[in-house]
C-alpha positions as CSV (number, residue, x, y, z in Angstrom):
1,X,0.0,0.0,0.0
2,X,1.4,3.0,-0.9
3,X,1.7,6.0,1.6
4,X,0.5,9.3,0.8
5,X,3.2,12.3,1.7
6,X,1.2,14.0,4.1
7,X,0.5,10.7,6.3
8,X,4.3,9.6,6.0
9,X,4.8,13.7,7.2
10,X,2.1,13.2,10.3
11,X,4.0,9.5,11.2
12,X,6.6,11.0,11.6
13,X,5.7,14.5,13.8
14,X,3.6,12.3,15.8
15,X,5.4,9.6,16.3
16,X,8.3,11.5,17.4
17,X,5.7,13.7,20.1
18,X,4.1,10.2,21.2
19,X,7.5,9.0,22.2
20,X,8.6,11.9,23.8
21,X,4.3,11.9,25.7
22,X,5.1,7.9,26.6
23,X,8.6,9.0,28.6
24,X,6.9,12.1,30.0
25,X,3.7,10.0,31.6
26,X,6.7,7.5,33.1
27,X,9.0,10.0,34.1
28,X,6.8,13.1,35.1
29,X,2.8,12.0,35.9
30,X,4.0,8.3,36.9
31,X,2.4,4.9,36.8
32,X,1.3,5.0,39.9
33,X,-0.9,8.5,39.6
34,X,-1.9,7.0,36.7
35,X,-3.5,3.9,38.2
36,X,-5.0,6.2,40.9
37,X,-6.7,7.9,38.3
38,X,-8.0,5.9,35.7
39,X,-10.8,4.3,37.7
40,X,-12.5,8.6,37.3
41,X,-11.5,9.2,33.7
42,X,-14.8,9.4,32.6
43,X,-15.9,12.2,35.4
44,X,-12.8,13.9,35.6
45,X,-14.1,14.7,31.8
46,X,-17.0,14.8,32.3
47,X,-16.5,17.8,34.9
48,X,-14.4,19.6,32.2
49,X,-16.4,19.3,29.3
50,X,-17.5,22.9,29.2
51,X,-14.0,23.8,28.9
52,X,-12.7,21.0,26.5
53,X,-16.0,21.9,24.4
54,X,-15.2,25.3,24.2
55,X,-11.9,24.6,23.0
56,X,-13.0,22.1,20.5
57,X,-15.5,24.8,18.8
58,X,-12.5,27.1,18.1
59,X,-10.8,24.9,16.6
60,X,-13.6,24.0,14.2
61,X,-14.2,27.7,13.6
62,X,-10.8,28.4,13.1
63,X,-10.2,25.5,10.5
64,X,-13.3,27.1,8.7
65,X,-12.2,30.1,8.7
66,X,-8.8,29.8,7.5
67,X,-10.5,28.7,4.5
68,X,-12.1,32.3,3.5
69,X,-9.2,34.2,6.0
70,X,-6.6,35.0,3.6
71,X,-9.7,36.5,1.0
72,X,-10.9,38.7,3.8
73,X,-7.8,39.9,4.5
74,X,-6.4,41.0,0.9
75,X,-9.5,42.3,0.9
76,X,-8.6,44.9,4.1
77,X,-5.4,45.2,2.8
78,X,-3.9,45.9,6.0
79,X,-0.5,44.4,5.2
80,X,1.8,45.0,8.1
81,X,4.6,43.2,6.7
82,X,6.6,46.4,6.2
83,X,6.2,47.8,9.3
84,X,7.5,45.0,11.2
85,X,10.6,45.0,8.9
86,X,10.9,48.9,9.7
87,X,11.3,47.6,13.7
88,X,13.9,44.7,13.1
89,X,15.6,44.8,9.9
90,X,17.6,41.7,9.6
91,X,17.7,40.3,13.4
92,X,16.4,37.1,12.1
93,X,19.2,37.4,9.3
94,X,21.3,37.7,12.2
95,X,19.7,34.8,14.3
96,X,20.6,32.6,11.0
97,X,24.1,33.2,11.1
98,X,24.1,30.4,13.8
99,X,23.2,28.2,11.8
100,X,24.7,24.4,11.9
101,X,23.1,21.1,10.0
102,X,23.3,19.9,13.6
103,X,21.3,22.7,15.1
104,X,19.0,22.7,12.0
105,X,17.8,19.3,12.8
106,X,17.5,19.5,16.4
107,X,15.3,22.8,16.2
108,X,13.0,21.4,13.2
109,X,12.1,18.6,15.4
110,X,11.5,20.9,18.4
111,X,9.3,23.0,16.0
112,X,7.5,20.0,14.8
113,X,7.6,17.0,17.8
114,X,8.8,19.2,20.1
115,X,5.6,21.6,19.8
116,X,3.1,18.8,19.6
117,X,3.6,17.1,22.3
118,X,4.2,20.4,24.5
119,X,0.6,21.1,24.1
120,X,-0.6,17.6,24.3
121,X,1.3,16.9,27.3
122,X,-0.4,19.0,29.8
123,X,-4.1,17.5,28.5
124,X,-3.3,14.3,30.1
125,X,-1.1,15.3,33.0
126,X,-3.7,17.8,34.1
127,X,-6.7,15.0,33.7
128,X,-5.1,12.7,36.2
129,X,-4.4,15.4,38.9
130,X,-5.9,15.9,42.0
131,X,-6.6,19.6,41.1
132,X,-9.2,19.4,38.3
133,X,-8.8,23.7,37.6
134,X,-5.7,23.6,35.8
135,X,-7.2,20.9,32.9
136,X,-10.2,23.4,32.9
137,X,-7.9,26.5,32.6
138,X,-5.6,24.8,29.9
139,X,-8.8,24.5,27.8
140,X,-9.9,28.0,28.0
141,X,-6.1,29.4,27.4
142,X,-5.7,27.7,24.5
143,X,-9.2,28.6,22.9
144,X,-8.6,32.3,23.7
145,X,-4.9,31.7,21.9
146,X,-6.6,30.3,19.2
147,X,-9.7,32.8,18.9
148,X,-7.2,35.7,19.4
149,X,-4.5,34.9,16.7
150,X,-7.1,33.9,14.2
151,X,-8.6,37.3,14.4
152,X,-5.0,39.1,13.5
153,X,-4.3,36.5,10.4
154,X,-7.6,37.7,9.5
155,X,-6.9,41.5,9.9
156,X,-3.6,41.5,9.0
157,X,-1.4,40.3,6.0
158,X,2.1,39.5,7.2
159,X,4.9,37.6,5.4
160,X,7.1,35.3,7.0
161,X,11.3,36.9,6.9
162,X,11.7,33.7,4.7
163,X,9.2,35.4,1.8
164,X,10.3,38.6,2.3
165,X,13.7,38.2,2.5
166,X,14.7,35.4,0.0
167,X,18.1,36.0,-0.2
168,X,19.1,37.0,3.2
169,X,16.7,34.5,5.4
170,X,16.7,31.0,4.5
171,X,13.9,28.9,4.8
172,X,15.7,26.1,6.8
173,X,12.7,23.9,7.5
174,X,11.4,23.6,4.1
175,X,15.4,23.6,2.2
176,X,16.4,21.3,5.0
177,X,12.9,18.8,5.0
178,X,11.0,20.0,2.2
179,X,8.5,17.3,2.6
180,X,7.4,19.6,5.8
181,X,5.6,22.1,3.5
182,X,2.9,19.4,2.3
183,X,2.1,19.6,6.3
184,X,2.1,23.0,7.7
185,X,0.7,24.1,4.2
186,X,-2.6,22.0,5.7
187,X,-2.5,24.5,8.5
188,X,-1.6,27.7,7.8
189,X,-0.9,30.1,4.7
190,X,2.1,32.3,4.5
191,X,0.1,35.3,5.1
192,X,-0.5,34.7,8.5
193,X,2.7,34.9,10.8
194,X,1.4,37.7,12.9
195,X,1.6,36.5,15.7
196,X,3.4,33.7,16.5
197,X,0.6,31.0,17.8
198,X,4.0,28.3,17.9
199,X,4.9,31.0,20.8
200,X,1.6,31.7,21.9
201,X,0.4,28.3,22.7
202,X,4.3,27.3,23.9
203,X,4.3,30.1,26.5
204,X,1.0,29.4,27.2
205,X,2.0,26.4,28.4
206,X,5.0,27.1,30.4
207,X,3.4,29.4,32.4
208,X,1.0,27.1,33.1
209,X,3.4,24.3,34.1
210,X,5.3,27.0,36.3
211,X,1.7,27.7,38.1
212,X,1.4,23.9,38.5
213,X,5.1,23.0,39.9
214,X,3.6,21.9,43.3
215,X,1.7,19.1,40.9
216,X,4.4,18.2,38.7
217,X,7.9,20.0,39.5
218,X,10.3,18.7,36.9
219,X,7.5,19.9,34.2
220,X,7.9,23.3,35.5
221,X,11.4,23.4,34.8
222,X,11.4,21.5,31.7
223,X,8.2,22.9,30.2
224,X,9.7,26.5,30.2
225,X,13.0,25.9,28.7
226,X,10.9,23.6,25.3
227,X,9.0,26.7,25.3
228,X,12.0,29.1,24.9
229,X,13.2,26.8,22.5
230,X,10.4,26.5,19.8
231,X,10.2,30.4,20.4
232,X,13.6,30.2,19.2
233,X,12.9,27.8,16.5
234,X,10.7,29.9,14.7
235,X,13.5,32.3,13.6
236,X,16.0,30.2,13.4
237,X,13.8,28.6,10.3
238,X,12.9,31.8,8.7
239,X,9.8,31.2,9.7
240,X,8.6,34.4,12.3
241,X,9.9,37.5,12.6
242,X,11.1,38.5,16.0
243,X,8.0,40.7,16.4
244,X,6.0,37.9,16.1
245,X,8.0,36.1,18.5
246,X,7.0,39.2,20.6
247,X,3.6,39.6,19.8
248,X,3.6,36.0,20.7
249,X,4.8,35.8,23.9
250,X,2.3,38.7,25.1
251,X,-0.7,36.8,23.6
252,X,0.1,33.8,25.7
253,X,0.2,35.5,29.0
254,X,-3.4,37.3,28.3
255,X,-4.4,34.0,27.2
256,X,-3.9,32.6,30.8
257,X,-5.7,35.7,32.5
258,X,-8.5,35.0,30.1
259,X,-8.0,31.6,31.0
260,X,-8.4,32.5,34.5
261,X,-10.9,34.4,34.5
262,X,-13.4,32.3,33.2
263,X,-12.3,29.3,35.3
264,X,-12.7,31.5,38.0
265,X,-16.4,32.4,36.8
266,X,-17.1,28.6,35.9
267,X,-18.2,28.0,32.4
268,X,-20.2,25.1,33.8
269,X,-22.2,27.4,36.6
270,X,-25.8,27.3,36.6
């Protein structure tokens, strides 16, 4: 049977973030919370289903509407592209300069595996804990990071450094494992780099893990420095500017305050 590119792509991205989940539920959550736990799966979900639901409707709208986005926004014409290139010039030109095939490798993993299983990782760890908010709160941070960066890619047109900047920026990912592009071409057009949701959703998570270090301490520490990483990552490949990166990182931390605040309010109240 012969295996279509985008499935060998996805084997590969997931398999690497399914390892990397496997040693984290050993090493992090452990067995032994696990067994403790898996006689109340089903009302442990059952509790957060507001939450899970709610995230699960922005992702449906957003995959919609990434469909017509791009049309509504050349038809705003609010390219900012420019403008972020006036504040940076060529610091991700400069980030480049680093590179290694070494480095190259290790960072397009982080970007791809890495990523993936830094989001997935808290689902699971924060459905077997004792504290049921933090599953809740994940939920709601990553809708409103979702919801938020949708509504920019709409509103804005921003090229990547890569399409701006051909012959200075490099597009290391896509040179490097060109079979990539049949992937995150499923998921996103080159129009839409403002901001970075790959930082976004990463620092989203860190924070998160940090908040949670009395639950799982080693996550805490190790959450934070994968996020910094795939941050990194995303200029390093050409791929964000560092005002993305920027834009990024603020949209993560209102992401958990939204996140908060509707925990705090219940989306399951009466």
């Amino acid at each position: 049977m012969t295996v279509s590119p985008l499935v060998s792509v996805l084997v590969e991205v997931l398999g690497g973030a399914a390892i990397a989940l496997l040693v984290a539920l050993v090493g992090i959550v452990r067995p032994s919370r696990l067994r403790v736990a898996s006689g109340t799966f089903r009302e442990r979900i059952r509790d957060a289903a507001p939450y899970l639901g709610l995230l699960a409707s922005v992702l449906v709208v957003n995959k919609v509407a990434r469909d017509f986005g791009p049309e509504v926004s050349w038809a705003l014409g609010w390219n900012v592209t420019g403008h972020i290139y006036a504040v940076e010039g060529n610091f991700v030109a400069s980030v480049q300069s680093l590179a290694t095939p070494t480095l190259t490798a290790v960072l397009s993993t982080v970007y791809l595996s890495g990523y993936v299983f830094l989001l997935t990782f808290p689902f699971v760890a924060y459905l077997v804990a004792d504290d049921r908010r933090p599953l809740k709160l994940t939920a709601v941070a990553y809708a409103a990071n979702y919801a938020i960066g949708l509504t920019c890619y709409i509103l804005f047109i921003s090229y990547g450094p890569r399409n701006l900047l051909p012959g200075q920026v490099e597009s290391l990912l896509y040179s490097t494992y060109p079979q990539t592009q049949i992937l995150t071409g499923e998921v996103n057009v080159n129009t839409n780099v403002f901001p970075s949701l790959h930082t976004s959703l990463s620092v989203t998570a860190s924070i998160l893990a940090v908040r949670t270090r009395h639950i799982y301490p080693s996550w805490a520490v190790f959450a934070p420095v994968l996020a910094s990483a795939v941050a990194f990552a995303t200029m390093y490949l050409g791929i964000h500017w560092g005002v993305d990166v920027v834009a990024g990182f603020v949209l993560g931390i209102g992401s958990v305050r939204i996140g908060e605040w509707a925990v705090e309010h219940g989306l399951d109240s009466p």
